[in-house]
N, C-alpha and C positions, 0 to 999 in steps of 0.2 A: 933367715934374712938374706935377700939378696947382697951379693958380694961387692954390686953398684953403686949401695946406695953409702953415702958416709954420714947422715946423722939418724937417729934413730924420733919415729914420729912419735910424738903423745897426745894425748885425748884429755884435755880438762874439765873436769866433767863438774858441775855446781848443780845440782839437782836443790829447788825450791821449791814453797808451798804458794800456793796463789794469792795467801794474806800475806806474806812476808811484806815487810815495811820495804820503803822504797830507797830508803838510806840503804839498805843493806844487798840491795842488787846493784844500785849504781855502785857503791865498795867493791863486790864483786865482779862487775865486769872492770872495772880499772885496775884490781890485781890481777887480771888477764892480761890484760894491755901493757903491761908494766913487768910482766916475766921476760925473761932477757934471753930464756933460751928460742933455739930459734924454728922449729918444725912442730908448729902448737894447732890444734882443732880445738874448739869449743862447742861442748854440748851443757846449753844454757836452760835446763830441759823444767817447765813449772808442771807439778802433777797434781791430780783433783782425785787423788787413790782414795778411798773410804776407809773410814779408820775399821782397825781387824781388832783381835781379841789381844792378840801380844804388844805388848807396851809399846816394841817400834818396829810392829808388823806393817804399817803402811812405810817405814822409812826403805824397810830394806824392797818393796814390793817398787818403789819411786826408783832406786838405785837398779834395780835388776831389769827395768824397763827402758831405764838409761842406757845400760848393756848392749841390748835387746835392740835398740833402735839406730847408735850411733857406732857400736866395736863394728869399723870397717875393717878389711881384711890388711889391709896398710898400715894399724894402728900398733906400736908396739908395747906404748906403755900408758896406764893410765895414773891419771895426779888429779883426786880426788880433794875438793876444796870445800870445807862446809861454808853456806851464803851469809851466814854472820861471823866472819871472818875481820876482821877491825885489822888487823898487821898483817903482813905475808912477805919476805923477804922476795928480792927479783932477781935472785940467783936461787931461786927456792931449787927448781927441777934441777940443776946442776950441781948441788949440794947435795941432795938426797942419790941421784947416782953416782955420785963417787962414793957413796958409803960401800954397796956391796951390789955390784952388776950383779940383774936377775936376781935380786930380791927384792921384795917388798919392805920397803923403809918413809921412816913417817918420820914428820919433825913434833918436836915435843911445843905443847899449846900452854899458855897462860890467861886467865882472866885479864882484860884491860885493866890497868890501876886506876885509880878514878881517885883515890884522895893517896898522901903519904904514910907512912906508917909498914908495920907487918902486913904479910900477906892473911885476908880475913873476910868477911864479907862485905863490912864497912867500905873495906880500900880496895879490895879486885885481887889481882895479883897472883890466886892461887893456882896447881896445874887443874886445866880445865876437864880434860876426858879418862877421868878415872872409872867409867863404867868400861872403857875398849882398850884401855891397856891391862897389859895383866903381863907378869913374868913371875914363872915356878910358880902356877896358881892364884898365886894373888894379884888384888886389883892394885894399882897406883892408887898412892894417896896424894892428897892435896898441896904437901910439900913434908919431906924430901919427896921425889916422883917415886922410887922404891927406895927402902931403906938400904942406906949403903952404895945409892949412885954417887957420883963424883962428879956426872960430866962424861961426853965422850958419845962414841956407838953402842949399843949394848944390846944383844939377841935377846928376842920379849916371841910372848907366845899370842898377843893379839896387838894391833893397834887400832886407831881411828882419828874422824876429824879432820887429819888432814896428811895423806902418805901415796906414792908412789908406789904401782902394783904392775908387773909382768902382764900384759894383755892375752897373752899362754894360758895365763893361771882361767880367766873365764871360755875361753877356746876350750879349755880340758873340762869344764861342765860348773865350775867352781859358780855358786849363787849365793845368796844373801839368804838368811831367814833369820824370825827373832824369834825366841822361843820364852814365854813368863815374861821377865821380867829385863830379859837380855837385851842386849845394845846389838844391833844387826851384823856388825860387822866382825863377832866375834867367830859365826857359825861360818864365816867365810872365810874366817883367818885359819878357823882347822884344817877346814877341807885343803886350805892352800901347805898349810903342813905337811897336811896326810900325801900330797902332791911332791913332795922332796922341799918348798922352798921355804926361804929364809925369809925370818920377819927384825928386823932392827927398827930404834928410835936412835934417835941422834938429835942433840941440844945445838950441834953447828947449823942446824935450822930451826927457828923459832918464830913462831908465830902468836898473834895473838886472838883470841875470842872476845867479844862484844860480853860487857857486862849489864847482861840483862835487864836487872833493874833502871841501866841508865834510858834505856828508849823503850822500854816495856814489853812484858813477858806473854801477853795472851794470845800470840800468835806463833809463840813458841810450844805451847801445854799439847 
């Protein structure tokens, strides 16, 4: 990085399908607009990818064309927002970099609540991206997020949904793929491993997911 410059730029990247409902892009471009930090690009990028044989082989093929198309050579970091996204704090990016400069850090997600009660599928609530976290091999569960969190930063071996990632790490060749059954963002979180970097979650960012049921799912499948 040049020695000139004194903030560092990022790339918010919202990659969408072309059905996505309409409530959920205008949410998304106003949690744009509503991030507080202050050297932000926008790649608002909709893809028509053909679905492939691995369950979220077209998500990772939309993400890696995002890449591909908007990582200008100015771009330092990217902040990765999924478009049904319902909460998003507007100190999100400045929360997530004070966790661990040059690492990859994600805020921990929850289902909208939609009635009172426990966290269930009646009421919403519970954590939502238990397919791309994962720490010592295992996935997160739906609450506690790993047995034995408290709270806090905590080094995880994938995230997703919604984190902050070194623009380095896809410079150095780092890509998305899904393999079976996998969530794309897992084979990306290795390679970024295998790379030297760090991956944390942290609950001082929290966000929320749209509960699906509420505005309907067929353009989510």
């Amino acid at each position: 990085m040049q020695a000139w410059r004194t903030m560092l730029n990022v790339l918010v990247a919202i990659p969408f399908r072309t059905n996505t409902p309409r409530i959920f892009l205008d949410m998304a471009l106003e949690h744009y607009t509503k991030l507080t930090y202050p050297d932000l690009r926008l790649a608002f990028m909709p893809n028509c990818i053909a679905p492939t044989t691995a369950k979220y082989g077209a998500n990772a093929q939309a993400r890696n064309e995002l890449i591909d198309l908007y990582l200008t050579p100015d771009i330092d970091y990217v902040l990765w927002l999924d478009v049904d996204l319902v909460k998003v704090p507007r100190d999100l990016i400045e929360t997530l970099m004070s966790v661990a400069p040059d690492s990859i850090v994600a805020a921990v997600v929850y289902v909208e609540r939609v009635n009172d009660g426990s966290a269930c599928f009646g009421n919403g609530g519970w954590f939502y991206d238990t397919g791309a976290f994962i720490k010592d091999g295992l996935h997160a569960s739906t609450d506690p997020i790993f047995p034995g969190y408290t709270g806090g930063a905590v080094e995880v071996e994938s995230v997703g949904c919604c984190y902050i990632i070194p623009a380095d790490v896809y410079r150095k060749g780092a890509r998305y793929s899904a393999i079976g059954c996998e969530v794309e963002h897992v084979a990306l979180m290795k390679q970024a491993r295998a790379m030297g970097y760090h991956i944390y979650m942290t609950d001082a960012a929290r966000c929320e997911h749209a509960y699906l049921p509420k505005y309907g799912e067929a353009w989510h499948s």
